[in-house]
C-alpha positions in Angstrom: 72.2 125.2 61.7 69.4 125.6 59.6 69.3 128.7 59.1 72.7 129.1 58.0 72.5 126.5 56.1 69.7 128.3 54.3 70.7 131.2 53.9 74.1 129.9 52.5 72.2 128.0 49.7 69.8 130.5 48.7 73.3 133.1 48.4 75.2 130.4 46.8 72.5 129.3 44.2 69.6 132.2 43.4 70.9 135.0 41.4 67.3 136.7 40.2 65.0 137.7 42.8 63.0 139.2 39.4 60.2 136.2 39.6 58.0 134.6 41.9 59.4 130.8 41.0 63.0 129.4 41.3 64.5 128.4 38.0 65.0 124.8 37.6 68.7 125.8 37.6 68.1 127.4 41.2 66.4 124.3 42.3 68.5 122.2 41.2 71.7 124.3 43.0 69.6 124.7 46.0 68.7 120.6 46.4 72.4 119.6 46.0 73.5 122.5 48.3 71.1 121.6 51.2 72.0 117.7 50.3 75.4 118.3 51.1 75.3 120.2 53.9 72.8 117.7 55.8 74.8 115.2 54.7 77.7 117.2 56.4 76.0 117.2 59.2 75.1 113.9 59.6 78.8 112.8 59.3 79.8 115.3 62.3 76.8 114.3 64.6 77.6 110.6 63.9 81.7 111.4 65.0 80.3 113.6 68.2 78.3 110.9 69.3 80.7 108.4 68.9 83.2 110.2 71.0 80.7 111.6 73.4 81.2 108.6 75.5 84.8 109.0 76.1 84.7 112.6 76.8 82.0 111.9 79.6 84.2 109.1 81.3 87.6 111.6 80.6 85.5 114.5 82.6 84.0 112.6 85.5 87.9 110.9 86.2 89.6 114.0 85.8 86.6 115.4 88.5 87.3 112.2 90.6 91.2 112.8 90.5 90.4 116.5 91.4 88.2 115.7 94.3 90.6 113.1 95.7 93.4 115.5 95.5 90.8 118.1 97.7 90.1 115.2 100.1 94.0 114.4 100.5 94.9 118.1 101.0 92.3 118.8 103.6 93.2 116.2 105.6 96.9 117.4 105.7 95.7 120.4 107.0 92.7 119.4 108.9 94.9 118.5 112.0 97.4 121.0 111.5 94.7 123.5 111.8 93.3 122.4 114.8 96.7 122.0 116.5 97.2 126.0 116.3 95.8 128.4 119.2 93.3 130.5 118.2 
């Protein structure tokens, strides 16, 4: 992320790779750039965490549905299967 993040910036805000120094102008560009994009950030990893939670519980009952579902159709055939001659 932070690469791209810099990379996009410095694209986005330096024009003139003639001199050492950034321009105040390129400064400038670059700090509000970066600003928003960390602030971006923030905002998603503050939503992901909040609904981490209820993607955890979603996945270990849809595991737990699964896995009764197994149990249930292996004892159907359990005794069926040991009914038949081999």
């Amino acid at each position: 992320v932070y690469n791209r993040m810099t990379e996009l910036c410095f694209r986005h805000c330096v024009s003139n790779l003639n001199y050492r120094l950034l321009t105040g102008r390129e400064e400038t560009c670059l700090e509000s750039c970066a600003g928003k994009l960390v602030h971006a950030n923030h905002r998603l990893m503050r939503a992901y965490v909040a609904l981490m939670p209820s993607l955890v519980q979603r996945r270990a009952s849809d595991y737990e549905a699964g896995a009764a579902q197994a149990s249930q159709n292996s004892a159907r055939e359990g005794p069926a299967a040991a009914t038949t001659p081999a």
